[in-house]
C-alpha positions in Angstrom: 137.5 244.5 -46.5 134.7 243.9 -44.0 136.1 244.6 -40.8 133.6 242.3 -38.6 135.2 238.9 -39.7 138.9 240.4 -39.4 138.7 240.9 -36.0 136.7 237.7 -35.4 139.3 235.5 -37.5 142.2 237.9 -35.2 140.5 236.6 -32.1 139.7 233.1 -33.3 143.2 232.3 -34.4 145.0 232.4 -30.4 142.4 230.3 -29.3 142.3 227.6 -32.2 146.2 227.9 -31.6 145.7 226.7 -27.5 142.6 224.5 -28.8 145.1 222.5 -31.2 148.0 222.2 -28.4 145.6 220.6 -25.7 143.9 218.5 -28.4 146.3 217.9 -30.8 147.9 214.6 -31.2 149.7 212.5 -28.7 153.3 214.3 -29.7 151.9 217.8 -28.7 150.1 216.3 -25.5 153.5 214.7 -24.6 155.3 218.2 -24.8 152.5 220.0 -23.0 152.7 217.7 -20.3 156.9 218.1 -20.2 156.2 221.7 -20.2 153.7 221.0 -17.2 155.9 218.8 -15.2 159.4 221.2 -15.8 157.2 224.4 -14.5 155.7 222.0 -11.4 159.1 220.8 -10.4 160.7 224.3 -10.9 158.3 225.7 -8.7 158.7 222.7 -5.6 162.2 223.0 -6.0 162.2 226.7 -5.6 160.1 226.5 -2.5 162.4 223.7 -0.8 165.5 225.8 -1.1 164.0 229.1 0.0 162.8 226.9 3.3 159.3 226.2 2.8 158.6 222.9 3.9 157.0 219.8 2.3 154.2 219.5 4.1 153.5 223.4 4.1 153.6 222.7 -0.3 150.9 220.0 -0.1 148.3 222.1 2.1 149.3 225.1 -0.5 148.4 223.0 -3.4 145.6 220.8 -1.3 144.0 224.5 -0.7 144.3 225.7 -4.6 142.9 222.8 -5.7 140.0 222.9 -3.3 138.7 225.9 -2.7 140.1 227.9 -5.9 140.7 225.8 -9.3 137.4 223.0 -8.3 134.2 225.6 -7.1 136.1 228.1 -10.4 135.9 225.2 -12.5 132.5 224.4 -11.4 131.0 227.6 -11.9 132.9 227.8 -15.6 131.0 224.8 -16.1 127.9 225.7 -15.1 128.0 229.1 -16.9 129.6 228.8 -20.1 127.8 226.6 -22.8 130.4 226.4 -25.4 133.8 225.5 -23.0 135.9 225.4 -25.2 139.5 223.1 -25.0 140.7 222.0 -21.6 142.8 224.5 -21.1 140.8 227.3 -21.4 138.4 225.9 -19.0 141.6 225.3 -16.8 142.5 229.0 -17.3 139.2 230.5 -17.0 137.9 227.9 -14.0 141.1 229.1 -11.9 141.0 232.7 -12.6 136.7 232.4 -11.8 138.0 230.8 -8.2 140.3 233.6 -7.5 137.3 236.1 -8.3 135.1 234.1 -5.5 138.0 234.1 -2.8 138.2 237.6 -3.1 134.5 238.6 -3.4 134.2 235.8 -0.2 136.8 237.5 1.4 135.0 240.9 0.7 131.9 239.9 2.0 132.9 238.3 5.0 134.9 241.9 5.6 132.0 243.5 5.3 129.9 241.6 7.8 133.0 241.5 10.5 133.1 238.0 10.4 136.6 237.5 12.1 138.7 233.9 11.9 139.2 232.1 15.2 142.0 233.2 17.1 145.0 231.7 16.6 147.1 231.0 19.6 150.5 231.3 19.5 152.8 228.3 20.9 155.4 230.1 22.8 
């Protein structure tokens, strides 16, 4: 048994697997957007009864979007020739943007660049 083209077909398999529920047919894209919507409402309705308020869930998202998922999607993009299905350029773009937060974050540590002070309104 060669041993090479095992654990390639093992590796291949998961990601054929995702590959064939983004781009399968339009049943499989209908239950991956249910799946999508249940897990987004869960989530909104989770933060609304533990007080967060709306406004405070659309700069939360606003932010993700922004300055994590778009400049990690980018850079997937832009590095990566063979993407691959939508969601693993989802995945992989959003877990890249949470890389550059934190090595922004480090760097702007490291030169004692401080945020503005915030006042509080007493």
């Amino acid at each position: 048994m060669n041993t090479g083209s095992h654990v390639e077909a093992f590796w291949r398999g998961p990601a054929r697997a995702f590959s064939r529920t983004v781009d399968g047919s339009r049943r499989e894209r209908i239950a991956l957007s249910g799946a999508s919507l249940l897990v987004g409402t869960t989530a909104v309705v989770l933060w609304l009864a533990t007080g967060v308020r709306i406004d405070e869930i659309f700069r939360f998202i606003a932010y993700e979007l922004a300055f994590v998922v778009v400049p990690g999607w980018l850079v997937y993009q832009a590095a990566v020739v063979p993407r691959g299905g939508r969601l693993r350029q989802i995945v992989l773009g959003w877990s890249l943007g949470y890389l550059h937060e934190i090595l922004a974050f480090f760097v702007s540590a490291a030169r004692a660049v401080s945020a503005p002070a915030i006042r509080s309104r007493v």
